[in-house]
matplotlib code that plots the C-alpha trace (Angstrom):
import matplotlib.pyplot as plt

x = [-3.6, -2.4, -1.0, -0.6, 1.3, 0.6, 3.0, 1.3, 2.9, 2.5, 4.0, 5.7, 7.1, 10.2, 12.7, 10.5, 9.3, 13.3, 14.4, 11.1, 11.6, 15.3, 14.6, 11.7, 14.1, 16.8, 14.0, 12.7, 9.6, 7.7, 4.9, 2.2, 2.2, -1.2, -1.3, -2.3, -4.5, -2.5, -4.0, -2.2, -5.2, -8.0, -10.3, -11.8, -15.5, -13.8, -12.2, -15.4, -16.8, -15.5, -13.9, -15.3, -13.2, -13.6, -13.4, -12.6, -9.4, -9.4, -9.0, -9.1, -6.3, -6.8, -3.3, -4.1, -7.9, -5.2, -4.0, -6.3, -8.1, -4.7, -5.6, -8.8, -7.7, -5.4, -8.4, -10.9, -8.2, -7.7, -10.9, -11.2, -8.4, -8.7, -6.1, -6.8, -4.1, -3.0, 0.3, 0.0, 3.2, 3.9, 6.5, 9.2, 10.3, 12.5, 11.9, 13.7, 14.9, 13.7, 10.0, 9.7, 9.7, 7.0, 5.2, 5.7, 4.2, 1.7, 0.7, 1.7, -1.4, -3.4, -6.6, -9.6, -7.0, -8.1, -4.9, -1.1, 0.9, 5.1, 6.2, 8.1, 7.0, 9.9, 10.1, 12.6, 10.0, 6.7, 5.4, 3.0, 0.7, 0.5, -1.0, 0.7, -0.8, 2.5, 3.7, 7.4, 8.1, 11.3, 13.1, 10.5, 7.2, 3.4, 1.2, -1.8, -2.2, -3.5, -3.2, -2.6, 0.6, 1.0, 1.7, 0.6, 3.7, 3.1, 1.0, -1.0, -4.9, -7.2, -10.4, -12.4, -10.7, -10.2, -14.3, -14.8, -12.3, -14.3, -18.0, -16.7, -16.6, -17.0, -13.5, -13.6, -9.6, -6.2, -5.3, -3.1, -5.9, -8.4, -6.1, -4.3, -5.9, -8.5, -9.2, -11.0, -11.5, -14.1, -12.0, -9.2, -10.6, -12.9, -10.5, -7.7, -4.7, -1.3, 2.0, 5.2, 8.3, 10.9, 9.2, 10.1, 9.5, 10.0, 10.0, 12.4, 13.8, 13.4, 15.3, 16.6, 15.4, 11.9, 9.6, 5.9, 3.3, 0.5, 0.6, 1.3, 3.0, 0.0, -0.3, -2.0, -5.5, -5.9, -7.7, -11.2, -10.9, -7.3, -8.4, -11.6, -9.1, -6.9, -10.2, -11.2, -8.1, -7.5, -11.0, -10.4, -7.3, -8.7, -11.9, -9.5, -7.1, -9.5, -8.9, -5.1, -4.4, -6.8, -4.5, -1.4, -2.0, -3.5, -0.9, -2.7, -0.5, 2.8, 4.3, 6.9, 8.7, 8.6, 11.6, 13.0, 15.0, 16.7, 17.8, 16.5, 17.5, 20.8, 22.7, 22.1, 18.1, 17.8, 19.2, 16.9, 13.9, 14.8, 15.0, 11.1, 9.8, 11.0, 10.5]
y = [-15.2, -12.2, -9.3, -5.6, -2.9, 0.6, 3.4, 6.4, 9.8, 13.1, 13.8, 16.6, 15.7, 14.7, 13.8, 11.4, 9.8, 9.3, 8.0, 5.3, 4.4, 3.5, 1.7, -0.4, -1.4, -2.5, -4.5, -6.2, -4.8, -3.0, -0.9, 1.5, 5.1, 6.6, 10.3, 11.2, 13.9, 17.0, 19.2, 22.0, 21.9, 20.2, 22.7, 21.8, 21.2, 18.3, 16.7, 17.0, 15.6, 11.7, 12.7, 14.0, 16.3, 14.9, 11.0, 8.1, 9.2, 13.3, 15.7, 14.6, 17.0, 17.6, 16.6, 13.2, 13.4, 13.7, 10.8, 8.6, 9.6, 8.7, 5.4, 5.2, 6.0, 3.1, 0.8, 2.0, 1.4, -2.1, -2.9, -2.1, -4.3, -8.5, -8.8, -10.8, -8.8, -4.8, -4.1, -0.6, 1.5, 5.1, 7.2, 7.1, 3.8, 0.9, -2.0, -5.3, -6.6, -10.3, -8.9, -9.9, -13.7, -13.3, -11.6, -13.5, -16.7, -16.3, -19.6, -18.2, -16.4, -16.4, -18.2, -15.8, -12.3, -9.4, -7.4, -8.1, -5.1, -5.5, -2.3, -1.4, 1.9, 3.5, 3.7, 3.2, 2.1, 0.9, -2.7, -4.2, -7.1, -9.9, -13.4, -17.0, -18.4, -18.0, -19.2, -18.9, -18.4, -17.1, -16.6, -14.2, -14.6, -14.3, -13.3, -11.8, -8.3, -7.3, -4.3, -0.8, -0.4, 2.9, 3.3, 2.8, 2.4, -1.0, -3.5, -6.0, -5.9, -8.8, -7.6, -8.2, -5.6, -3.0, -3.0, -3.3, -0.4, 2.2, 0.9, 2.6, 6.4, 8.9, 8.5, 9.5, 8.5, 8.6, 5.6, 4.0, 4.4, 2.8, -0.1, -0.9, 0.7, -2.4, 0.2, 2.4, 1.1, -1.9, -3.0, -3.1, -6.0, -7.6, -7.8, -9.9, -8.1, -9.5, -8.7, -9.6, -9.4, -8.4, -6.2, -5.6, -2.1, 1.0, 4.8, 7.4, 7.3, 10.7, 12.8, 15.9, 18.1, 17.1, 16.8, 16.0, 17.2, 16.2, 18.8, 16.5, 19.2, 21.0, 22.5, 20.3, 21.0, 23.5, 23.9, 21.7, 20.4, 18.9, 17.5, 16.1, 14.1, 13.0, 11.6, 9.6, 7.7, 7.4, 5.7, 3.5, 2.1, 1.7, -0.4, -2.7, -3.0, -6.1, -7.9, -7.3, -8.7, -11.5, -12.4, -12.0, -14.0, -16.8, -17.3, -16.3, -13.3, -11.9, -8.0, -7.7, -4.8, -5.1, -4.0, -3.7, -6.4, -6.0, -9.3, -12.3, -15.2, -17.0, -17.3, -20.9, -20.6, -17.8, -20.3, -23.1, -20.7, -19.5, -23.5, -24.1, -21.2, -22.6, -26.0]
z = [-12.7, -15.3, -13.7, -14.7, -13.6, -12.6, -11.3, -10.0, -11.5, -13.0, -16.4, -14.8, -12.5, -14.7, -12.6, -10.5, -14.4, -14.9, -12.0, -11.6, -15.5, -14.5, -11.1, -13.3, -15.8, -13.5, -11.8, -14.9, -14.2, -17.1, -16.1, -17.2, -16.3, -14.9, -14.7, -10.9, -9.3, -9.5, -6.5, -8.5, -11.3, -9.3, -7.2, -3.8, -5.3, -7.4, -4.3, -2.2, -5.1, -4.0, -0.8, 2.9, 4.1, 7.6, 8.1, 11.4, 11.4, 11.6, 8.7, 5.6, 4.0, 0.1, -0.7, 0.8, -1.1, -4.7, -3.5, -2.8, -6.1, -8.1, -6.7, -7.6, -11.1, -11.3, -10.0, -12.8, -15.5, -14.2, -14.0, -17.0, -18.5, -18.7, -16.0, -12.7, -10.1, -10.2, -9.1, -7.7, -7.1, -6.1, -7.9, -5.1, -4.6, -4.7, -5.5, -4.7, -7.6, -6.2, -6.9, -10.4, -9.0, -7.0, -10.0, -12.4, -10.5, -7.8, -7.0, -3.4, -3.3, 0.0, -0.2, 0.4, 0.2, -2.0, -0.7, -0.2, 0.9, -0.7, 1.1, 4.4, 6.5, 7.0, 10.9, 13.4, 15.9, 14.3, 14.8, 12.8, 14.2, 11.6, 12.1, 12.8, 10.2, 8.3, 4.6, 3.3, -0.2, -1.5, 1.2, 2.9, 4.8, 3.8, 6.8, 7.8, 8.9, 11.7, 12.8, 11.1, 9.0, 6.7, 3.4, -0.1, -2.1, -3.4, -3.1, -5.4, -5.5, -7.0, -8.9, -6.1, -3.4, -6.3, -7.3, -3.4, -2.7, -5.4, -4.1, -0.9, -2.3, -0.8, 0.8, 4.1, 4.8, 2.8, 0.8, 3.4, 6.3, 4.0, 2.6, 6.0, 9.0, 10.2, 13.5, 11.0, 7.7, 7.4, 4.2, 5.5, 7.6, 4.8, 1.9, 4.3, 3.5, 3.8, 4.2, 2.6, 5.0, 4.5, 2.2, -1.2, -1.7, 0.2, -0.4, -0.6, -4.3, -4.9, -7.2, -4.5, -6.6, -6.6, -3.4, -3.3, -6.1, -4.0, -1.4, 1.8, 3.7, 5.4, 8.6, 10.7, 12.3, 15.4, 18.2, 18.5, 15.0, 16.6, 20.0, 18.5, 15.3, 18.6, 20.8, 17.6, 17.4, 20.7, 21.3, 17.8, 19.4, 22.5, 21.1, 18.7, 22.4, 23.8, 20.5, 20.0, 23.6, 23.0, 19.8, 21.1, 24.5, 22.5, 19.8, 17.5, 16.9, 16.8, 16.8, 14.2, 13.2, 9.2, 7.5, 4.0, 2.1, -1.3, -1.5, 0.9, -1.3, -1.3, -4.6, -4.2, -3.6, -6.1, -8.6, -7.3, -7.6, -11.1, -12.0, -10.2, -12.5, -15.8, -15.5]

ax = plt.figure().add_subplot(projection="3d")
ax.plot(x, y, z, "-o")
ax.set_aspect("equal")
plt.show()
């Protein structure tokens, strides 16, 4: 399968541009820049244009709408391309340096997955619930996901999930809810998305000087508009509750906390790896 790469950014934001180009090259990863949405020059009318602005999940604030439609960007251009797999990352992360071995050869590929998610959520307290159907490769696991897990950091798409994922406009949900949130998001069930853990990537490698372009930090709804985005996902977890215990009480699944793992190789089996790949 070819592979490209994609890093989400805006030309100005410089510092972010440095700092990614740096972590990149001590990863051995090359990449291709995609400009994003900036919410600074795109009006509301051109949002609504692809995006509700209330979804299954609550408000659908603009900043998240940018987002999303930076994805969708980096979908179009690789569709557009002869590659077989997208690599998607954001422009605050690091990245394992172990990553370019599962890149460069992905015979480990799930059978019948459109989706693979490489990043940790950085929480203290968040578990995901992934299946038992479990495969090891390089020194970390390859399991299905089960249950919601946020983020949109990294994560490698097939042609399949990214034509899927923009036949689903209008977006009704941010990027993260619509990749990884199966209470919510129908293709986050259908394209079988799996998760890498320990993960390979993770946010927060951001230049202090530089916070988010994408206008995250809004005030969150009020009044009606609040309790009615709270009774929707209360009732989504409480529908997806029957199946979850039915999982977990049958085998079928496990809750783990994923977390983040620079390295998860020995010297020894890094060596032994690197040998596999060049013979």
């Amino acid at each position: 399968m070819k592979l490209s790469t994609y890093i989400i950014s805006l030309t100005r934001a410089k510092g972010r541009h440095a700092q990614m180009r740096a972590t990149l090259a001590e990863a051995g990863i090359e990449a291709e820049f995609v400009e994003a949405v900036d919410l600074a020059e795109t009006s509301e009318a051109e949002l609504l244009q692809q995006c509700k602005s209330f979804g299954p999940w609550g408000v659908f604030a603009h900043g998240n709408m940018a987002c999303t439609l930076s994805h969708a960007k980096v979908w179009e251009q690789f569709l557009a391309s002869d590659a077989d797999v997208a690599l998607i990352f954001e422009d605050d992360v690091f990245i394992s340096p172990e990553l370019r071995q599962w890149t460069e050869d992905l015979s480990w590929w799930p059978q019948g997955c459109e989706l693979v998610n490489l990043e940790f959520w950085r929480s203290e307290s968040l578990k995901v619930m992934l299946g038992t159907s479990i495969a090891q490769h390089l020194g970390r696991q390859v399991a299905p996901m089960l249950s919601r897990n946020p983020g949109s950091a990294g994560y490698l798409v097939t042609r399949k999930g990214a034509e899927a994922l923009l036949a689903s406009r209008p977006f009704a949900v941010s990027i993260d809810q619509l990749l990884f949130n199966p209470l919510i998001s129908p293709l986050a069930n259908s394209l079988r998305p799996y998760q890498i853990t320990p993960a390979l990537v993770t946010q927060g490698n951001t230049p202090p000087e530089e916070g988010t372009f994408l206008g995250h930090a809004q005030r969150k709804p009020q009044g009606a508009l609040y309790r009615k985005q709270k009774r929707l996902r209360g009732m989504a977890e409480l529908r997806a509750l029957p199946l979850h215990l039915l999982r977990l009480i049958s085998g079928r699944a496990r809750l783990v906390r994923v977390t983040f793992a620079d390295r998860a190789l020995t010297d020894d089996s890094a060596a032994r790896a690197a040998e596999a790949q060049t013979a």
